[in-house]
N, CA, C and O atoms as a printed pandas DataFrame, in Angstrom:
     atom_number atom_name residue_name chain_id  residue_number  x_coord  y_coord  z_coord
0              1         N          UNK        A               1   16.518   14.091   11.074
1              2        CA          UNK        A               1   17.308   12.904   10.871
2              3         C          UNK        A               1   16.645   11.975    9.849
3              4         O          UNK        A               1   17.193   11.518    8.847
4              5         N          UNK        A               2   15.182   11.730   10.313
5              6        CA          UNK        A               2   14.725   11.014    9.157
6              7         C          UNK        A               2   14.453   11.274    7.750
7              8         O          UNK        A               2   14.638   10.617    6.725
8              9         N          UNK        A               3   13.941   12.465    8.005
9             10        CA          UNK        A               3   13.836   13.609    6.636
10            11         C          UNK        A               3   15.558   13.196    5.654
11            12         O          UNK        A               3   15.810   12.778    4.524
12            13         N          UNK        A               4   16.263   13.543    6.675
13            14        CA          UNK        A               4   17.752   13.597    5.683
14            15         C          UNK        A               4   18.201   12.084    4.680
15            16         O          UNK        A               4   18.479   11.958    3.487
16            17         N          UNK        A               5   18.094   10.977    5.952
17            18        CA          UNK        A               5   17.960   10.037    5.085
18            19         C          UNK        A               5   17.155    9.381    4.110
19            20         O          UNK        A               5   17.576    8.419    3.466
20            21         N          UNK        A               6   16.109    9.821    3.987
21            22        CA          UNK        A               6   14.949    8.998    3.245
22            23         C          UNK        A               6   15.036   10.165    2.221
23            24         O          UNK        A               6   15.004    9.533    1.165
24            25         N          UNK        A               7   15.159   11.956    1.755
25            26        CA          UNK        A               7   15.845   12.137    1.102
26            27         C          UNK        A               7   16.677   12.214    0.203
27            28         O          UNK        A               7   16.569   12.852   -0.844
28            29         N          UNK        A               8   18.080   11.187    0.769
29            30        CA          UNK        A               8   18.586   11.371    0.252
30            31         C          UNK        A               8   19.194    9.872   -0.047
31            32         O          UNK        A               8   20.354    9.724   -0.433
32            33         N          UNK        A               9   18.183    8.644    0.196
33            34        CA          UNK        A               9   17.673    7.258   -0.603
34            35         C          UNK        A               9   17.809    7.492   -2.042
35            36         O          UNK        A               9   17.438    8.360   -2.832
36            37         N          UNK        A              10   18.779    5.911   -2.120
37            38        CA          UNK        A              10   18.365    5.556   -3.401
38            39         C          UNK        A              10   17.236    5.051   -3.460
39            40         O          UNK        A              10   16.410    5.196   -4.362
40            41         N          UNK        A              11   17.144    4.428   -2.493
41            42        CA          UNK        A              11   15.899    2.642   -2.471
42            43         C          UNK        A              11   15.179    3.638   -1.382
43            44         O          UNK        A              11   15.701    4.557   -0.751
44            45         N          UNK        A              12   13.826    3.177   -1.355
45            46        CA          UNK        A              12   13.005    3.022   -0.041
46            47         C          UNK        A              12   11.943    2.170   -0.099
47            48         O          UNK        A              12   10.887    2.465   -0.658
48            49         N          UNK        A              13   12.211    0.867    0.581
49            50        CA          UNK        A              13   11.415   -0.083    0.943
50            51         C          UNK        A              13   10.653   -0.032    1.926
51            52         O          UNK        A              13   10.910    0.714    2.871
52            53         N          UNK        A              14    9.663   -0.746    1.902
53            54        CA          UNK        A              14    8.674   -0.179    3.463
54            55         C          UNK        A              14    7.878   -2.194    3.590
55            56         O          UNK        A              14    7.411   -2.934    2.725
56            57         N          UNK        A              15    8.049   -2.330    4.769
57            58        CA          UNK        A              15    8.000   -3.873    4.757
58            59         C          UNK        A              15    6.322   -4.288    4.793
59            60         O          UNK        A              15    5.456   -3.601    4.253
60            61         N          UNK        A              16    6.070   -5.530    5.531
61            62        CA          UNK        A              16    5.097   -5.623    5.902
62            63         C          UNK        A              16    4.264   -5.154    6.537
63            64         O          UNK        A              16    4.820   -4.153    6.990
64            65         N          UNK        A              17    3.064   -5.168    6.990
65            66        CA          UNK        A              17    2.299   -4.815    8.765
66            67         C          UNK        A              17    1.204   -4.161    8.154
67            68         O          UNK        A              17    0.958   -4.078    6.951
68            69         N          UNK        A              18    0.363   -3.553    9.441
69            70        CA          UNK        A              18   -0.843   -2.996    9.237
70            71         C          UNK        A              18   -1.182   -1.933    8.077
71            72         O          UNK        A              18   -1.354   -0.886    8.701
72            73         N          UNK        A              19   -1.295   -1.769    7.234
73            74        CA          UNK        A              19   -1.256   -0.801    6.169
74            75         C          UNK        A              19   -2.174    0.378    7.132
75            76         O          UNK        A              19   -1.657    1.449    7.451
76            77         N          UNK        A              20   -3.272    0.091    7.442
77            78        CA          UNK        A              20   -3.945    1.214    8.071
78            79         C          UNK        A              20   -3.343    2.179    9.240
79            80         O          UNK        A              20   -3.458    3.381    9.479
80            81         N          UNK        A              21   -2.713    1.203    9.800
81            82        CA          UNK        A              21   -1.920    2.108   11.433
82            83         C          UNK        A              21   -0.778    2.903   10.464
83            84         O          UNK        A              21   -0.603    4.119   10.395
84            85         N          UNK        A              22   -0.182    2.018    9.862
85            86        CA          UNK        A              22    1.072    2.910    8.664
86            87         C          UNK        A              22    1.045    3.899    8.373
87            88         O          UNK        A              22    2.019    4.642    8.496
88            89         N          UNK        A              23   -0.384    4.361    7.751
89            90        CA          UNK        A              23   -0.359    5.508    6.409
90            91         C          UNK        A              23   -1.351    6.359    7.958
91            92         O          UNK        A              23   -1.613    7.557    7.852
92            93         N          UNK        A              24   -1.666    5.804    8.888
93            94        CA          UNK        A              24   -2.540    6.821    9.811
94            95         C          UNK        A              24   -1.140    7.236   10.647
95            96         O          UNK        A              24   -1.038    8.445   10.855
96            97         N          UNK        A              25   -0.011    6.360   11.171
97            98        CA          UNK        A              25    1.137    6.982   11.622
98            99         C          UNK        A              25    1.640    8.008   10.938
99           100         O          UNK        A              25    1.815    9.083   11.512
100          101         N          UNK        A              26    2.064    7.780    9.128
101          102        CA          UNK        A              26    3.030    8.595    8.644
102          103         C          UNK        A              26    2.268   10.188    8.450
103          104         O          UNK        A              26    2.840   11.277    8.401
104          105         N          UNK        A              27    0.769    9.892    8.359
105          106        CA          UNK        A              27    0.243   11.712    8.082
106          107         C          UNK        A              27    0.064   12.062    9.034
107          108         O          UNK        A              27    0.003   13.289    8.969
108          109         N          UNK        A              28   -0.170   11.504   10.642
109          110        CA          UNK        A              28    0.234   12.106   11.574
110          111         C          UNK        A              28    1.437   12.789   12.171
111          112         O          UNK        A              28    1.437   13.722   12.975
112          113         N          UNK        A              29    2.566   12.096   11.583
113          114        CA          UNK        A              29    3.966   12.472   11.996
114          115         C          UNK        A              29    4.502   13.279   10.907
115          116         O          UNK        A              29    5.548   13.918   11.026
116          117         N          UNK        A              30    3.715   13.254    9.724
117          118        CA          UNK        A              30    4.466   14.425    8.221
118          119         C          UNK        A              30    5.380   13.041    7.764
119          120         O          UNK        A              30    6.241   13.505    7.016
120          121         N          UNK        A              31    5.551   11.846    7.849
121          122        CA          UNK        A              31    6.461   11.013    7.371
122          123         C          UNK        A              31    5.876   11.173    5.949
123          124         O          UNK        A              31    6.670   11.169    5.008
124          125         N          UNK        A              32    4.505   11.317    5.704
125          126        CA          UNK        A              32    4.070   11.301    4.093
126          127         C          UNK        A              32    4.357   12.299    3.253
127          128         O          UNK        A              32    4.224   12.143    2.039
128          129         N          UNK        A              33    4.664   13.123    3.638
129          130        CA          UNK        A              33    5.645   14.312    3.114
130          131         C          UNK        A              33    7.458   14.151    3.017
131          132         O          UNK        A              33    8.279   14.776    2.344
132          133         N          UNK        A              34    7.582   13.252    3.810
133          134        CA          UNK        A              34    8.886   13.551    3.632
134          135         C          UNK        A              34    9.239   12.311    2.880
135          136         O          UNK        A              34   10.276   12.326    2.217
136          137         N          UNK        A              35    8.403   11.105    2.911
137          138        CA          UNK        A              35    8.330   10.371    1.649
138          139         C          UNK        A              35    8.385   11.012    0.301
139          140         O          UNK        A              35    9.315   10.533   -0.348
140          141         N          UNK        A              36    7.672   11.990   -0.393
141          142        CA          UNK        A              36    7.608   12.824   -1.416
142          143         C          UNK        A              36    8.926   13.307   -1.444
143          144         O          UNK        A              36    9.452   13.131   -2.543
144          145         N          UNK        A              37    9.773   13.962   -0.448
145          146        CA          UNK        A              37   11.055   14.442   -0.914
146          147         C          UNK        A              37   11.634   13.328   -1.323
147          148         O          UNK        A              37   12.712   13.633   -1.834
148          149         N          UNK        A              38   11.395   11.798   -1.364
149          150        CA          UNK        A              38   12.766   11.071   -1.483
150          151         C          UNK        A              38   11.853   10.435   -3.330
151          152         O          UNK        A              38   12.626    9.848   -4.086
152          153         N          UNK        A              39   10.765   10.566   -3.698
153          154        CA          UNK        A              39    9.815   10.627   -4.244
154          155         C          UNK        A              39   10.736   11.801   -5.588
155          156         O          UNK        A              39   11.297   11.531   -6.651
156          157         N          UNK        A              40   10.542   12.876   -4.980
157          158        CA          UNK        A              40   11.079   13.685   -5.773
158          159         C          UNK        A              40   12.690   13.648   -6.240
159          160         O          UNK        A              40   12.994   13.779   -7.426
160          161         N          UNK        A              41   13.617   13.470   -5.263
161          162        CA          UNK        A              41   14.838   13.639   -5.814
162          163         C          UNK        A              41   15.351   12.140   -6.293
163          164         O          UNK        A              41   16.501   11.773   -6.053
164          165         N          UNK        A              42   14.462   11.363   -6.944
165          166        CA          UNK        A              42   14.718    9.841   -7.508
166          167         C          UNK        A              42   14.874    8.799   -7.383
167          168         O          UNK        A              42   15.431    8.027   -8.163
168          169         N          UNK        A              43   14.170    8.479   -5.860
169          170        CA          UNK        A              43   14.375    7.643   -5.343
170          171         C          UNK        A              43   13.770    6.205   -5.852
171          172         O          UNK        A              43   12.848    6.309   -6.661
172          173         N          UNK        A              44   14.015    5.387   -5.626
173          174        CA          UNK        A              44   13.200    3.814   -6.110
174          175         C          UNK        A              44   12.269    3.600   -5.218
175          176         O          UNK        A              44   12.602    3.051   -4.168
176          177         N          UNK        A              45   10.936    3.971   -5.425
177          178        CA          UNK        A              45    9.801    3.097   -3.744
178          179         C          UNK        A              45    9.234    1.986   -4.324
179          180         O          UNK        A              45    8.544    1.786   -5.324
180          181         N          UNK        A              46    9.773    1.209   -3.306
181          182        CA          UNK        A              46    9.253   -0.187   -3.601
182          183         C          UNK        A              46    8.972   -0.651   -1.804
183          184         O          UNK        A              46    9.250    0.026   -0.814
184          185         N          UNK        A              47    8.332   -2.037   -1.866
185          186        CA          UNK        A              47    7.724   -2.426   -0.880
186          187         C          UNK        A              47    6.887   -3.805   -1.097
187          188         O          UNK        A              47    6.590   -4.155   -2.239
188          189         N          UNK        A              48    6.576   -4.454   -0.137
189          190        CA          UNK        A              48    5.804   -5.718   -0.022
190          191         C          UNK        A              48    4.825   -5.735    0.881
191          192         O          UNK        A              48    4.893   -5.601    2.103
192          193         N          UNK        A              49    3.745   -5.942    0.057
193          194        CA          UNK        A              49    2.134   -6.138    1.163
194          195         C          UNK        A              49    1.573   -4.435    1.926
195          196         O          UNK        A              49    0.851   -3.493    1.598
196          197         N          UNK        A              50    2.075   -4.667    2.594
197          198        CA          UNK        A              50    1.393   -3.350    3.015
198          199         C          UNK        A              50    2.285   -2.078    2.697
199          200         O          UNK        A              50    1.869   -0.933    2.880
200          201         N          UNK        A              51    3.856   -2.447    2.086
201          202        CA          UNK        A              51    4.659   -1.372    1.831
202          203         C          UNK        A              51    4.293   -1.363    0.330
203          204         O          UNK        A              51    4.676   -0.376   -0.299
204          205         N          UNK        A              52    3.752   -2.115   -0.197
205          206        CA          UNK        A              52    3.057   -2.180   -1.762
206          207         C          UNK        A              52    1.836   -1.143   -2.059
207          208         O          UNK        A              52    1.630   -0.568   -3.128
208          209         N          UNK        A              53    1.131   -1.049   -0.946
209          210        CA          UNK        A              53   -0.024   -0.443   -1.154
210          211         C          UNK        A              53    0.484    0.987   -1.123
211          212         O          UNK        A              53    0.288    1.873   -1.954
212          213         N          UNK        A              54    1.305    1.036    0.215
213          214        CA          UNK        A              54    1.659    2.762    0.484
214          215         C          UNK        A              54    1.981    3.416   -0.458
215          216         O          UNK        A              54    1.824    4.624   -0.275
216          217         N          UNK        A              55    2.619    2.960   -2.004
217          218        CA          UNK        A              55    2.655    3.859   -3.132
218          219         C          UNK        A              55    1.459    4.218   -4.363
219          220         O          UNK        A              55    1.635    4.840   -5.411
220          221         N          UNK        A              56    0.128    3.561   -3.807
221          222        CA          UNK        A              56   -0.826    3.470   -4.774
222          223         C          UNK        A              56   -1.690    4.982   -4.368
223          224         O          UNK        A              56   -1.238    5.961   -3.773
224          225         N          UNK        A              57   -2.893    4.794   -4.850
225          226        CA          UNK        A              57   -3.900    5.463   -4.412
226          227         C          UNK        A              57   -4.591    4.811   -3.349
227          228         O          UNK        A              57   -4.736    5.397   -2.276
228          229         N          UNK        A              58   -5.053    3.602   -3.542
229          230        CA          UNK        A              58   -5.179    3.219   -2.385
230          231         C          UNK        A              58   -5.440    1.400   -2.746
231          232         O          UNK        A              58   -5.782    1.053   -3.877
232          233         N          UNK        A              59   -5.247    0.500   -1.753
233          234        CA          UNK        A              59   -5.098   -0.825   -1.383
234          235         C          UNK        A              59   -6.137   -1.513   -0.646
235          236         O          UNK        A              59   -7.011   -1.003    0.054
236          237         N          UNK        A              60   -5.909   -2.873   -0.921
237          238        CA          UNK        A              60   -7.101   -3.883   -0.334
238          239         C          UNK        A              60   -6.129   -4.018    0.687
239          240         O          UNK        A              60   -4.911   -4.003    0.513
240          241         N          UNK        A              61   -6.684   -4.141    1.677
241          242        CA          UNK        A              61   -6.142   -4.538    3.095
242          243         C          UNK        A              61   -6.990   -4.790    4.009
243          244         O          UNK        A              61   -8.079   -4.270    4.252
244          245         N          UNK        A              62   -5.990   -6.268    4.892
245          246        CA          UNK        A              62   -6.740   -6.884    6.002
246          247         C          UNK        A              62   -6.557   -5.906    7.260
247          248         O          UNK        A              62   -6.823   -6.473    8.320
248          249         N          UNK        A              63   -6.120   -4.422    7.400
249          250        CA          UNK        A              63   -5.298   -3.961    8.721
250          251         C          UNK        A              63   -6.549   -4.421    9.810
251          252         O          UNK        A              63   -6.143   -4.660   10.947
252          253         N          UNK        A              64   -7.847   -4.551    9.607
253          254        CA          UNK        A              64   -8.950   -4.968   10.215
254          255         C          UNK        A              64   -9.181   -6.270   10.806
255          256         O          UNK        A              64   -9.955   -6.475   11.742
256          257         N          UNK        A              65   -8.372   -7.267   10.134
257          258        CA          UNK        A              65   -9.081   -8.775   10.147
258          259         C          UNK        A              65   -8.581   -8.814   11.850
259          260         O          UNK        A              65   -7.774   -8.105   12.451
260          261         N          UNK        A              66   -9.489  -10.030   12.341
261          262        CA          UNK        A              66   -9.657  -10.364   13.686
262          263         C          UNK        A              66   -9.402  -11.988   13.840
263          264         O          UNK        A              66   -8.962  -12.783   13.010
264          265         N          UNK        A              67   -9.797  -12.175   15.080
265          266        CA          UNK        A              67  -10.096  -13.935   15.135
266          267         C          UNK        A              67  -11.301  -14.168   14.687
267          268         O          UNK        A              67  -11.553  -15.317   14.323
268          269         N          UNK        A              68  -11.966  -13.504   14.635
269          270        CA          UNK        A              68  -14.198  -13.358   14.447
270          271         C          UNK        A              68  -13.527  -13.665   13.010
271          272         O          UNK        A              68  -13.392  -14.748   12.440
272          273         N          UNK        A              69  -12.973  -11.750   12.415
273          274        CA          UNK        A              69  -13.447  -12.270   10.794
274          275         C          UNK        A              69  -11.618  -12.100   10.521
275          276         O          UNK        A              69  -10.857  -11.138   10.625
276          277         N          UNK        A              70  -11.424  -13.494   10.146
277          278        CA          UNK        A              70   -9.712  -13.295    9.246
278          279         C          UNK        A              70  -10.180  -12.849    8.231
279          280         O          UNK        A              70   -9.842  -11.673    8.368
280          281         N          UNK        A              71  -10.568  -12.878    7.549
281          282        CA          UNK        A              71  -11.019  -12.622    6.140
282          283         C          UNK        A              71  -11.666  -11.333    5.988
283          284         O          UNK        A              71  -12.289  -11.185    4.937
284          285         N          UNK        A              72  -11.650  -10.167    6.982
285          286        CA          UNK        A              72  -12.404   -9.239    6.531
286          287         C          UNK        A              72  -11.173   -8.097    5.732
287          288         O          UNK        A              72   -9.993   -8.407    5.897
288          289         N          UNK        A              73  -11.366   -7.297    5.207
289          290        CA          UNK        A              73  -10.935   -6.608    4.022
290          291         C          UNK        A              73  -11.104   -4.702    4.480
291          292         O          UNK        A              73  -11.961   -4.334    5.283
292          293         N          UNK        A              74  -10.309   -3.898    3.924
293          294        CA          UNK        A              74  -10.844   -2.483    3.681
294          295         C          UNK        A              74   -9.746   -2.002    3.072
295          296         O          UNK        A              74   -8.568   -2.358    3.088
296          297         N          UNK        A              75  -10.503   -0.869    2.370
297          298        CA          UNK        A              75   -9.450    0.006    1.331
298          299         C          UNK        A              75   -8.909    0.986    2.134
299          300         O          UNK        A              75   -9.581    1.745    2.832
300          301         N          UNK        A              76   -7.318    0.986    2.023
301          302        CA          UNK        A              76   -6.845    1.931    3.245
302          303         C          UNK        A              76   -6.486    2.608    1.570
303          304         O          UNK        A              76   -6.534    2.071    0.464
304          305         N          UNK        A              77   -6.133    3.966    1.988
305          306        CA          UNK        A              77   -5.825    4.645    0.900
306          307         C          UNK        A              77   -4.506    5.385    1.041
307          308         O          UNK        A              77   -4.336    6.208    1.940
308          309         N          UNK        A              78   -3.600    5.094    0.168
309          310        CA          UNK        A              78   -2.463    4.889    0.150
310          311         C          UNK        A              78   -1.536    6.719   -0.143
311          312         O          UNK        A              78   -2.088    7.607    0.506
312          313         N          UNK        A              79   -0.588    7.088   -0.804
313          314        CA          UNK        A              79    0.424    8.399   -1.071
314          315         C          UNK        A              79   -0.171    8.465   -2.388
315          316         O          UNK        A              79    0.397    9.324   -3.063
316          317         N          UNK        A              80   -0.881    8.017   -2.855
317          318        CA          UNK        A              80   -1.328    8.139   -4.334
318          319         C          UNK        A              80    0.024    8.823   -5.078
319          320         O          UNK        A              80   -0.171    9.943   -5.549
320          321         N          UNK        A              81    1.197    8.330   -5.208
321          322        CA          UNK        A              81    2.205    8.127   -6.433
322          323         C          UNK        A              81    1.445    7.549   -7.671
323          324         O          UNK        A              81    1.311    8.183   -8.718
324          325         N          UNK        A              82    1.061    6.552   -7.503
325          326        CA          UNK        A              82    0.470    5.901   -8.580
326          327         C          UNK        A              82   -0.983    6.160   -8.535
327          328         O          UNK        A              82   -1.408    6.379   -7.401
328          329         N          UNK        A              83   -1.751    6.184   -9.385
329          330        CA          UNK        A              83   -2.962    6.190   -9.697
330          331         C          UNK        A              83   -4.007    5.168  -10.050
331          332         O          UNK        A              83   -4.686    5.170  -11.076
332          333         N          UNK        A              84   -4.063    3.979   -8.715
333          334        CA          UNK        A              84   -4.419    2.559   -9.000
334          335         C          UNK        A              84   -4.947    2.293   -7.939
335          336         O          UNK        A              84   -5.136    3.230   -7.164
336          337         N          UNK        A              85   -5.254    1.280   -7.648
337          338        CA          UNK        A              85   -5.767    0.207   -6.940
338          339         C          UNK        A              85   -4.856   -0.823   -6.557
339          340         O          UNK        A              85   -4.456   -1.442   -7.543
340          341         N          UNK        A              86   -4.293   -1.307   -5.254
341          342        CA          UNK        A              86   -3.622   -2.688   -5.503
342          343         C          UNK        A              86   -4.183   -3.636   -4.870
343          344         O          UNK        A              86   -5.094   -3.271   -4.127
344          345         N          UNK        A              87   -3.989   -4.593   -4.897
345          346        CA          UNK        A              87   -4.437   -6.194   -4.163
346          347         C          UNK        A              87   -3.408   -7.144   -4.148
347          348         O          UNK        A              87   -3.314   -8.171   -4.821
348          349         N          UNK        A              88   -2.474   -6.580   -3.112
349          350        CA          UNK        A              88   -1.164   -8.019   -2.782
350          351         C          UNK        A              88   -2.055   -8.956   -2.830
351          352         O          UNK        A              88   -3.259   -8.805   -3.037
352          353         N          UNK        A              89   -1.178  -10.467   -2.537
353          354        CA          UNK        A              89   -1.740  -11.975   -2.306
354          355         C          UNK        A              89   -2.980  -12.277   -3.126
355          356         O          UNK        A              89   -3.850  -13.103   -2.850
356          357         N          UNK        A              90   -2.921  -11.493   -4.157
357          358        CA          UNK        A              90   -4.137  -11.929   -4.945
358          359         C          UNK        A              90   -4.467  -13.359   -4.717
359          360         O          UNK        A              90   -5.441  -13.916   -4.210
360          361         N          UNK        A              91   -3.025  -13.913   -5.407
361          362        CA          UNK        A              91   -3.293  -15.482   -5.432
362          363         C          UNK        A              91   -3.363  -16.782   -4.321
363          364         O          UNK        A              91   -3.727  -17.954   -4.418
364          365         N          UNK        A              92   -2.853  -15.999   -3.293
365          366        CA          UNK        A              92   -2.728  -16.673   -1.945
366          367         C          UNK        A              92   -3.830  -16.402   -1.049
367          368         O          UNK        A              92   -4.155  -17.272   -0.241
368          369         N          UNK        A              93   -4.477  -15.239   -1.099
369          370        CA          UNK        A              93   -5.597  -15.351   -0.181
370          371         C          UNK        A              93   -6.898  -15.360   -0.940
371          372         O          UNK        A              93   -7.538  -14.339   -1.192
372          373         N          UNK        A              94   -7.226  -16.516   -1.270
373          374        CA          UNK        A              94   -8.327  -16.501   -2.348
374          375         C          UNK        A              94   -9.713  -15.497   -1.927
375          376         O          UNK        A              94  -10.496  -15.281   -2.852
376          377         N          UNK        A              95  -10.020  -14.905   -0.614
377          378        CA          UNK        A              95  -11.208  -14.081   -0.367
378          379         C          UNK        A              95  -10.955  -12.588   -1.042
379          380         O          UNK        A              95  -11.718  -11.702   -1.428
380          381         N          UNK        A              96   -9.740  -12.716   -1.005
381          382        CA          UNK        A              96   -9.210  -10.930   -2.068
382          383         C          UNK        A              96  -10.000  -11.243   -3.392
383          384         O          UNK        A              96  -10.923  -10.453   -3.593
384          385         N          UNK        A              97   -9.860  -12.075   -4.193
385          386        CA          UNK        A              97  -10.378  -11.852   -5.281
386          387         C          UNK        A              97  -11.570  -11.181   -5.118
387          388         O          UNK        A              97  -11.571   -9.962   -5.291
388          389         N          UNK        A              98  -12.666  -11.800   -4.793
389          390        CA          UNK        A              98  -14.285  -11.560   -4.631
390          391         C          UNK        A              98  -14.009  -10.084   -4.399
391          392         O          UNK        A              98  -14.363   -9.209   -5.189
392          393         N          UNK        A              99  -13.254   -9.831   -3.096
393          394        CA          UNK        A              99  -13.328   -8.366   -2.532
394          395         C          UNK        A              99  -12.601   -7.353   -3.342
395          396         O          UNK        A              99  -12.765   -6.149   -3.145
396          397         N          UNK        A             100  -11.703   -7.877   -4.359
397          398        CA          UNK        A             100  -10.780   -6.513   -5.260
398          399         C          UNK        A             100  -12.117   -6.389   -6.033
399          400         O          UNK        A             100  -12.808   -5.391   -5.830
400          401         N          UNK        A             101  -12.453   -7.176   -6.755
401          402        CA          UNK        A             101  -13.344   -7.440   -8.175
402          403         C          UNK        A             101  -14.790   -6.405   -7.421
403          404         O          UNK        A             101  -15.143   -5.390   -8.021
404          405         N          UNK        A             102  -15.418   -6.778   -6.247
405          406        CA          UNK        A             102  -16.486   -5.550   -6.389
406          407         C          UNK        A             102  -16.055   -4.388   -5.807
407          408         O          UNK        A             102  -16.767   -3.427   -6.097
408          409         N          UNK        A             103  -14.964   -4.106   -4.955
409          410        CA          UNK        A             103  -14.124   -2.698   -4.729
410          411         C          UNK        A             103  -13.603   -2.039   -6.183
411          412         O          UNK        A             103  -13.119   -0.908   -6.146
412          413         N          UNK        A             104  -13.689   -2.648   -7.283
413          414        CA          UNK        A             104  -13.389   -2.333   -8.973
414          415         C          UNK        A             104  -14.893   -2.274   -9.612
415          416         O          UNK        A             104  -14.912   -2.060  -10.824
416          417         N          UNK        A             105  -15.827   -2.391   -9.133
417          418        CA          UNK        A             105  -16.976   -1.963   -9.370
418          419         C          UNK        A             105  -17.364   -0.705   -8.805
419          420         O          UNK        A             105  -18.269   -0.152   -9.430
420          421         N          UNK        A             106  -17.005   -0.196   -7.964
421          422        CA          UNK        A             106  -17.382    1.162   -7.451
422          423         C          UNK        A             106  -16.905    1.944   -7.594
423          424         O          UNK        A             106  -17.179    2.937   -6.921
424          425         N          UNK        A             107  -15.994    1.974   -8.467
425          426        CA          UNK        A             107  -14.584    3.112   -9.029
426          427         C          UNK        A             107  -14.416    2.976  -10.401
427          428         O          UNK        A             107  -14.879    2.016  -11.017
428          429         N          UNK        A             108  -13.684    4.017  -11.003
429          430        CA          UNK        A             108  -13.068    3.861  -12.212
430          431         C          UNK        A             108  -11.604    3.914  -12.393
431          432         O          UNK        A             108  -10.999    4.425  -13.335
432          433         N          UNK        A             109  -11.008    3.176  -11.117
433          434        CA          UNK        A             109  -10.266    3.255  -10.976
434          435         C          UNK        A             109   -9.145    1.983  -11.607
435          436         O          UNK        A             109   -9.462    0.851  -11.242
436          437         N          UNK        A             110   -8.211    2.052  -12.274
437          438        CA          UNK        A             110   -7.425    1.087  -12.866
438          439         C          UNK        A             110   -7.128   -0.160  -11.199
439          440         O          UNK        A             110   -6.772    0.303  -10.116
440          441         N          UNK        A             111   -7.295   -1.138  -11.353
441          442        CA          UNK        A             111   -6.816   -1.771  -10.568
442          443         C          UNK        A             111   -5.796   -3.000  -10.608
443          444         O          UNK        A             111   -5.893   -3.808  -11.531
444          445         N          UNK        A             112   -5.135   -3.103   -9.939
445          446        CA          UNK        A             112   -3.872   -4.296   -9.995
446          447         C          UNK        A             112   -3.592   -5.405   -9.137
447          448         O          UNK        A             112   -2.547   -5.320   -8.493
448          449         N          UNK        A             113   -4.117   -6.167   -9.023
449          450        CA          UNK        A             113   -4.229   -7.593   -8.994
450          451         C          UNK        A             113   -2.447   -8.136   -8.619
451          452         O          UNK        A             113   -1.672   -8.079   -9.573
452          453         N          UNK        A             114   -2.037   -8.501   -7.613
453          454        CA          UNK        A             114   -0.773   -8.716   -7.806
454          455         C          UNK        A             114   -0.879   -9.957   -6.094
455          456         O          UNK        A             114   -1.211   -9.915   -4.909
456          457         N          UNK        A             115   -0.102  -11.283   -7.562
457          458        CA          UNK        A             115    0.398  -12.179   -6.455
458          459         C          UNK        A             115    1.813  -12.280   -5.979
459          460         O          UNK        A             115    2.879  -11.912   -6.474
460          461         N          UNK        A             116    1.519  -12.852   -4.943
461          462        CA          UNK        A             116    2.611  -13.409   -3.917
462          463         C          UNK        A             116    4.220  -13.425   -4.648
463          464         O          UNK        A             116    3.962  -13.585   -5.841
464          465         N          UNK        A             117    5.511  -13.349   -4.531
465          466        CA          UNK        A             117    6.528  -13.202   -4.885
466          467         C          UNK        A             117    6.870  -13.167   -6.782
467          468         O          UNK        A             117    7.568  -13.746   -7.614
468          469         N          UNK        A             118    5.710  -11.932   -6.679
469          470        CA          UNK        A             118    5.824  -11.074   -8.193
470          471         C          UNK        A             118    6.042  -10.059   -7.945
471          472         O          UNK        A             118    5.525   -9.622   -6.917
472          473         N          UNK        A             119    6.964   -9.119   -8.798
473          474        CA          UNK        A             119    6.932   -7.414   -8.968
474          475         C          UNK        A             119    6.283   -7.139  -10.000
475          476         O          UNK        A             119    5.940   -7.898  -10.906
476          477         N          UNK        A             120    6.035   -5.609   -9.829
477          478        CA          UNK        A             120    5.637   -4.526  -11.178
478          479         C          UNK        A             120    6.356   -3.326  -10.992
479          480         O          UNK        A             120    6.246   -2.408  -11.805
């Protein structure tokens, strides 16, 4: 059922939430595969915050932060469609900066910087 519709999507948006439980749900269940079929037959993937990351290689994400640390950070690693790095809320959560900028020191990886109610 899900396979058929996502398929056979024009659009597939994927919203907010934990990026880490996400991409650890969908390769447990094969959803990351059947993303690729809708991937393949032309679909549009787009998404916000944590549905942003799911098309990269992989993303800055809070799926970690607590009451101890709001501010703590980790690279969940994303369907690698794209071949990047992302960082939603660049501009809104000012502790991302510090944390994209030396997570772009340990890679050679292109990275993308992207604020709050902007597309690419």
């Amino acid at each position: 059922m899900i396979q058929d519709k996502i398929s056979h999507a024009d659009i597939i948006y994927v919203g907010e939430g934990n990026t880490y439980q996400m991409m650890k749900y969908w390769r447990k269940h094969g959803v990351d595969k059947i993303m690729k079929t809708g991937l393949d037959n032309g679909a549009v993937l787009c998404g916000s915050s944590a549905g942003s990351i799911a098309w990269f290689h992989a993303g800055l994400s809070d799926s970690w932060k607590s009451e101890k640390n709001p501010e703590k950070l980790i690279k969940v690693n994303g369907l690698n469609y794209i071949d990047a790095l992302l960082c939603p809320h660049y501009d809104t959560e000012i502790h991302r900066q510090l944390a994209f900028k030396k997570l772009l020191k340990r890679t050679k990886q292109i990275g993308i910087a992207l604020d709050d109610l902007c597309a690419i």
